[in-house]
PAPA-839258 format. One line per 2 residues: number of its first residue (from 0); their letters; for each residue y negated, x, z negated of N, C-alpha, C. Coordinates in nm, 3 decimals, always signed. Each point is the difference from the previous one (the first is absolute). Layout:
NUM = A = Y:X:Z:Y:X:Z:Y:X:Z | ...
END
This chain:
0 = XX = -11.618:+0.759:-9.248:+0.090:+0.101:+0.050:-0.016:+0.008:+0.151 | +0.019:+0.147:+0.058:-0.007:-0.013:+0.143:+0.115:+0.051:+0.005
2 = XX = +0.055:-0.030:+0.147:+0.160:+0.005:+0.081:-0.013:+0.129:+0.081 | +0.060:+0.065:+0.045:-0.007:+0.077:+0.114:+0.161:+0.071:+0.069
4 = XX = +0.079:-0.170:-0.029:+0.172:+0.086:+0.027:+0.018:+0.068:+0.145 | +0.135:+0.079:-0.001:+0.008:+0.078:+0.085:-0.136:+0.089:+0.064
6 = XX = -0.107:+0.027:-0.086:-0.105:+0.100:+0.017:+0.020:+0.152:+0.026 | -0.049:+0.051:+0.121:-0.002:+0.147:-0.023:-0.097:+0.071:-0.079
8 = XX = -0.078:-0.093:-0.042:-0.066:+0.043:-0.139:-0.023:+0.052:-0.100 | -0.035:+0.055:-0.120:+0.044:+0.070:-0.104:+0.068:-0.117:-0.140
10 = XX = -0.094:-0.148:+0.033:+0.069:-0.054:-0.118:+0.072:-0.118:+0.103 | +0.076:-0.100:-0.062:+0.000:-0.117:+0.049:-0.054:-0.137:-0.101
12 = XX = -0.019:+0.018:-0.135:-0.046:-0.084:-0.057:-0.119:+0.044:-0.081 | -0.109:-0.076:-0.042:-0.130:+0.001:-0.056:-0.010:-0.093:-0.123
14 = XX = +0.017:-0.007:-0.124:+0.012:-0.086:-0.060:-0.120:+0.035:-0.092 | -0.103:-0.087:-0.015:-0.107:-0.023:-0.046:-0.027:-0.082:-0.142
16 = XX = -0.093:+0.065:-0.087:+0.018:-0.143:-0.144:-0.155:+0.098:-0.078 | -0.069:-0.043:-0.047:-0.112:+0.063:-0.085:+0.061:+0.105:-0.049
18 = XX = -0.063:+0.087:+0.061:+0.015:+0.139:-0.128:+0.073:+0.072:+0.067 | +0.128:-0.034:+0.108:+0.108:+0.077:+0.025:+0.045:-0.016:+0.134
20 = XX = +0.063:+0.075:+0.096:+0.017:-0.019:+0.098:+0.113:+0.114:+0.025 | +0.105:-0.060:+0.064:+0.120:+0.057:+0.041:+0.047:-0.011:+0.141
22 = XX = +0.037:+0.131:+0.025:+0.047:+0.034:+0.104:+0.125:+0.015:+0.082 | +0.102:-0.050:+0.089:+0.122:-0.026:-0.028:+0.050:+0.056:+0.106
24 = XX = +0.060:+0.096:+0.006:+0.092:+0.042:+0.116:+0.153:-0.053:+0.011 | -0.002:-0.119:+0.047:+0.174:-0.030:+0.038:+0.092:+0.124:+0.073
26 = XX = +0.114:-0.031:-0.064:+0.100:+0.151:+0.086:+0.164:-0.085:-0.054 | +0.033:-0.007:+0.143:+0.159:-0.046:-0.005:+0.106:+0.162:-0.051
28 = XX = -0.068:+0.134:+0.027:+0.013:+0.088:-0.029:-0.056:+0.084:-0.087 | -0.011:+0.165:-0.008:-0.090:+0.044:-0.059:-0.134:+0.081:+0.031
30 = XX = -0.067:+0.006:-0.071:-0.152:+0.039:+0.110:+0.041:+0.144:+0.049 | -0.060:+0.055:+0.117:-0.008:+0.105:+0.049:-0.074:+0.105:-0.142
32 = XX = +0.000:+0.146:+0.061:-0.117:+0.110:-0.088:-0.103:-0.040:+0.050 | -0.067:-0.073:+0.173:-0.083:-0.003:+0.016:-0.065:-0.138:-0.002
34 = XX = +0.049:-0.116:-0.053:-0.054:-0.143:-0.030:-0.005:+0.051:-0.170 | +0.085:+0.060:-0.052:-0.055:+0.024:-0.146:-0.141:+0.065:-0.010
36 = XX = -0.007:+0.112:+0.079:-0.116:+0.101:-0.035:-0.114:-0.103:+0.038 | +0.017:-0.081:+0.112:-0.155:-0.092:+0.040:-0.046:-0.064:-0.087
38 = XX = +0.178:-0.092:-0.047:-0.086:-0.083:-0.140:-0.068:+0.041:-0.062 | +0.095:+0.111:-0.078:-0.084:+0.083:-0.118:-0.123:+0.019:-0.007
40 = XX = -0.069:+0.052:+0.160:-0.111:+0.033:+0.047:-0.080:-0.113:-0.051 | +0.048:-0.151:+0.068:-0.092:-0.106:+0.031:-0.037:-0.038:-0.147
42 = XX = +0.156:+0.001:-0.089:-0.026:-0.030:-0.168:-0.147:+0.089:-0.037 | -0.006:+0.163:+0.006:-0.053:+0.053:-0.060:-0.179:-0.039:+0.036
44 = XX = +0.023:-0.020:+0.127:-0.155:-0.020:+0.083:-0.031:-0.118:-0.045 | +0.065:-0.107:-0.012:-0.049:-0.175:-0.025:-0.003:-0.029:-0.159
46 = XX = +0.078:+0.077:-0.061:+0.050:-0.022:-0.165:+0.091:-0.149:-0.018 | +0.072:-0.004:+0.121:+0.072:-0.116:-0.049:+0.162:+0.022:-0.041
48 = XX = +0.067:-0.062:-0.020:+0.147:+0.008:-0.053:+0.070:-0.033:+0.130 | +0.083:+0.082:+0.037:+0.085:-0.039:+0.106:+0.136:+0.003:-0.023
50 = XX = +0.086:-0.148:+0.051:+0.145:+0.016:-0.046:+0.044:-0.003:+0.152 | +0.148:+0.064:-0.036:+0.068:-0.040:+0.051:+0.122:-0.125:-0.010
52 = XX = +0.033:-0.051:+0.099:+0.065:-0.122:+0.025:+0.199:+0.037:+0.060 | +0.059:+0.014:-0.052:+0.106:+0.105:+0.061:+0.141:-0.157:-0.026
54 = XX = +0.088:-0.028:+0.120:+0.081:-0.044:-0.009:+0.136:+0.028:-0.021 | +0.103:-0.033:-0.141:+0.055:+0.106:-0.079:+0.117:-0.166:+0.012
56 = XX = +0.101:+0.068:+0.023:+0.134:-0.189:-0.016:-0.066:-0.059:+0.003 | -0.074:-0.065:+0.106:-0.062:-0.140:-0.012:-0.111:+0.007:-0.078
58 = XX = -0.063:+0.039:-0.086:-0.124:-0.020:-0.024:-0.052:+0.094:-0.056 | -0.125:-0.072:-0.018:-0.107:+0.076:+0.061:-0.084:+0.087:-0.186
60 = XX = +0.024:+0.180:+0.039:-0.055:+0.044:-0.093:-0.112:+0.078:-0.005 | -0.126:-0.029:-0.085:-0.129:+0.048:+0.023:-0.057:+0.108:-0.079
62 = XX = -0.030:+0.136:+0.060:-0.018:+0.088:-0.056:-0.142:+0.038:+0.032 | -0.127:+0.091:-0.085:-0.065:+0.047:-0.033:-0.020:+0.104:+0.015
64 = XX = -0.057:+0.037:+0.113:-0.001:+0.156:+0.080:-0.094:+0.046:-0.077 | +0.076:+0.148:-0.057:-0.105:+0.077:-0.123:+0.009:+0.143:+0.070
END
């Protein structure tokens, strides 16, 4: 896995395993129209799965940007 907290980046986490690779945008909030549209972009260009990481009462819920 790679780290990249508090990144102005597009992801902050990289999580790696044969076969599959995920993409993780942390958000104490909710994504902008324009951090959604990049992902989308980066999903469609790389073919990887990108979630989001969204903090909801205390923990932490992970969604699947489609």
């Amino acid at each position: 896995m790679v780290r990249s907290a508090g990144s102005k980046g597009l992801v902050d986490l990289v999580a790696l395993k044969p076969s599959e690779v995920l993409l993780v945008q942390c958000k104490s909030n909710t994504l902008t129209k324009e951090e959604r549209t990049r992902l989308l972009e980066l999903k469609q260009r790389l073919g990887y799965r990108v979630m989001i990481a969204l903090r909801k009462d205390r923990k932490v819920v992970l969604n699947e940007l489609t």
